[in-house]
N, C-alpha and C positions, 0 to 999 in steps of 0.2 A: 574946021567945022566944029561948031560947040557942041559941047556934049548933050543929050536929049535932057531933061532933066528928069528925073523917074513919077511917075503917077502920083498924086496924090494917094494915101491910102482912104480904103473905102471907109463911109462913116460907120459907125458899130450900129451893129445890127437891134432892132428895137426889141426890147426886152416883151414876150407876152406874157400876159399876166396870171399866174399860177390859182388857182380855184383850190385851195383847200377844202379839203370834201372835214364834214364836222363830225365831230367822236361820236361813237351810238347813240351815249349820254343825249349829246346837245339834239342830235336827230329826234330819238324817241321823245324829249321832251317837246319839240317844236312842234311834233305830230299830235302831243294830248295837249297842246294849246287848239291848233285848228279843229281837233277832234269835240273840244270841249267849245268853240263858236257854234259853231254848227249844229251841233246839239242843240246847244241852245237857243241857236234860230229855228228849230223845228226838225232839221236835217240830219236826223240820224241815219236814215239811208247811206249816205254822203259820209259823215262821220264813222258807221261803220265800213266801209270802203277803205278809209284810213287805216282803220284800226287792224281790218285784215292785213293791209301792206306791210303795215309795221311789223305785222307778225311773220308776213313770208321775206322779208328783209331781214330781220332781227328775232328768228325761232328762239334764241334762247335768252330774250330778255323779258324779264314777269312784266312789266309793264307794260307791254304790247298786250298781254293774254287777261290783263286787269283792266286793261279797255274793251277786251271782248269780251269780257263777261257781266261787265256795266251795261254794255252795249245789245249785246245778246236779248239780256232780260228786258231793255226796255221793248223790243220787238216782240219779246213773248216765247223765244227760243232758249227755252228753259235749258233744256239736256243741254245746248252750246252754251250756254251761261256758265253752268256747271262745270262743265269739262275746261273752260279756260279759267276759271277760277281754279278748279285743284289744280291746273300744268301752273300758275302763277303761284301755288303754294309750293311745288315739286321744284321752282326755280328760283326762287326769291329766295334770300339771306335771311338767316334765324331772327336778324335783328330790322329787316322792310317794315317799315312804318305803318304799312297795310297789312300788313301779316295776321296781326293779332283780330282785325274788325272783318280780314274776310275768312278767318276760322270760325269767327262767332255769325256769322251769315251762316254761312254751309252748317253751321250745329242747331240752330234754331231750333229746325225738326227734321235732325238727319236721320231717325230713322224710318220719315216720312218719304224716302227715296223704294223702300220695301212697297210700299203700300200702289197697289197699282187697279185698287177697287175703282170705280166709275161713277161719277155721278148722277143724279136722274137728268134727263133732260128738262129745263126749266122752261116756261111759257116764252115764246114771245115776248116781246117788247117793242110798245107802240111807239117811243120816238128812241131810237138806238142812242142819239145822241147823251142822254142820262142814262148811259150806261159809263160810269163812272171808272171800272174796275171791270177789265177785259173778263169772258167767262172762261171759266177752268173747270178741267175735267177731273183732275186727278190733285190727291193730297200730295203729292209731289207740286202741283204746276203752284198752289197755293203755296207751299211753303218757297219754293223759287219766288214766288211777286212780295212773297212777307221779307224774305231775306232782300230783295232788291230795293222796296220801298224802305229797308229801313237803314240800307246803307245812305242814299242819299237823303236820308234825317226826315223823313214821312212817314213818322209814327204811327199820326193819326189814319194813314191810309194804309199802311200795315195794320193796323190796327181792325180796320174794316176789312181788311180781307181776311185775317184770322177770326173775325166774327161769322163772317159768309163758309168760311170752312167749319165752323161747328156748326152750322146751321144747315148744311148740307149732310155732314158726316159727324152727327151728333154722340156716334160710338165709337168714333176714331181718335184717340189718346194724343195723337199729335197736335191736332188741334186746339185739345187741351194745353198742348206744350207750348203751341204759339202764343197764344193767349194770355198763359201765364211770364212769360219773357216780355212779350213789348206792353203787356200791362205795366209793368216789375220798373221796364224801362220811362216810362212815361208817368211814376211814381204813384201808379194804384196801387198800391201794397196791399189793402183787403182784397181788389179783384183777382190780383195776381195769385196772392194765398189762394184765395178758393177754385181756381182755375186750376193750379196746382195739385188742389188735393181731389180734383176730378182726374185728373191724369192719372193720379195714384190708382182711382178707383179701375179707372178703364184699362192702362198699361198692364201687361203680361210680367210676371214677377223678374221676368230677366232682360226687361227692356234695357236699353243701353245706359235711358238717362234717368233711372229710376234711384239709383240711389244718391244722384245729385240734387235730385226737387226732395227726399227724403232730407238732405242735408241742410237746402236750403229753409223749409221747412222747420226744421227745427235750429234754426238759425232766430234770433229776433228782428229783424230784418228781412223782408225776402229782396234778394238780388237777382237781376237775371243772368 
């Protein structure tokens, strides 16, 4: 009797195909591309949804907290604006690229964060739609829309809203402070000078940024 002849061996088994999950980097970036569509389809809803994920995914990367603080402000949610802006300055490297533009936001008129007077309530308005520039209560909520409008390079509507702030809180210094910056920035140097030296007039001799607009002031040039 012949011998059996032994089984063929089985064929090798099919390889499944491994899913590399992408470095934080590559993640958090792919999330302020769909973060930044959507936006700009209208859907900040939708893009801040995103931006919180990223943040309960990735708590300690500033880029997450630099889309909620973009993000934040476009809804009007100043104080969250604010607070993920400073966690993105507490986590971000000396040398983030953004460092510098979002310290010069939060200074604009950081001592406009003190200020927690009220504004009058203003009439009605008969078609809301021309209302161009959400209303704000507080020299704080104006200096959050001045700081946000002028990060995404909307001078001119920063610019209207630091007019709407002196023209409600006509003895409030900050105001003056806005005024005189994204004037500065927008290359009004006479407006800016004399915005400036209303600050002077109005500011408490130990304001914070008093002896910076004293400097610039006496600079030939005003900078903001």
């Amino acid at each position: 009797m012949k011998p059996t002849a032994p089984p063929p061996p089985p064929p090798p088994a099919r390889e499944e195909a491994v899913t590399v999950p992408a470095s934080e980097s590559e993640a958090v970036q792919a999330i302020q591309v769909n973060a930044t569509h959507l936006t700009k389809e209208g859907k900040t809803s939708a893009a801040l949804e995103l931006a919180k994920d990223c943040a309960k995914r990735y708590p300690k990367n500033p880029s997450c907290h630099l889309m909620l603080g973009v993000l934040y402000a476009r809804i009007n949610s100043f104080q969250l604006s604010e607070m993920h802006y400073e966690t993105f300055l507490v986590l971000a490297p000396p040398d983030h690229p953004r460092r510098a533009r979002v310290l010069e936001l939060l200074n604009i008129a950081a001592a406009g964060s003190a200020s927690s007077d009220t504004a009058p309530q203003a009439p009605s308005v008969s078609n809301p739609a021309e209302e161009e520039t959400p209303r704000l209560k507080t020299v704080q909520d104006f200096k959050s829309l001045v700081n946000q409008k002028s990060w995404e390079g909307d001078l001119k509507g920063a610019l209207k809203t630091a007019n709407t702030c002196a023209e409600q809180y006509p003895s409030n210094p900050e105001c003056q402070l806005m005024l005189g910056v994204v004037n500065a920035k927008l290359g009004r140097v006479g407006e800016s000078r004399a915005h400036y030296e209303k600050f002077l007039e109005l500011a408490p001799e130990r304001h914070i940024h008093r002896s910076r607009v004293v400097q610039i002031l006496g600079s030939k040039s005003t900078a903001p």
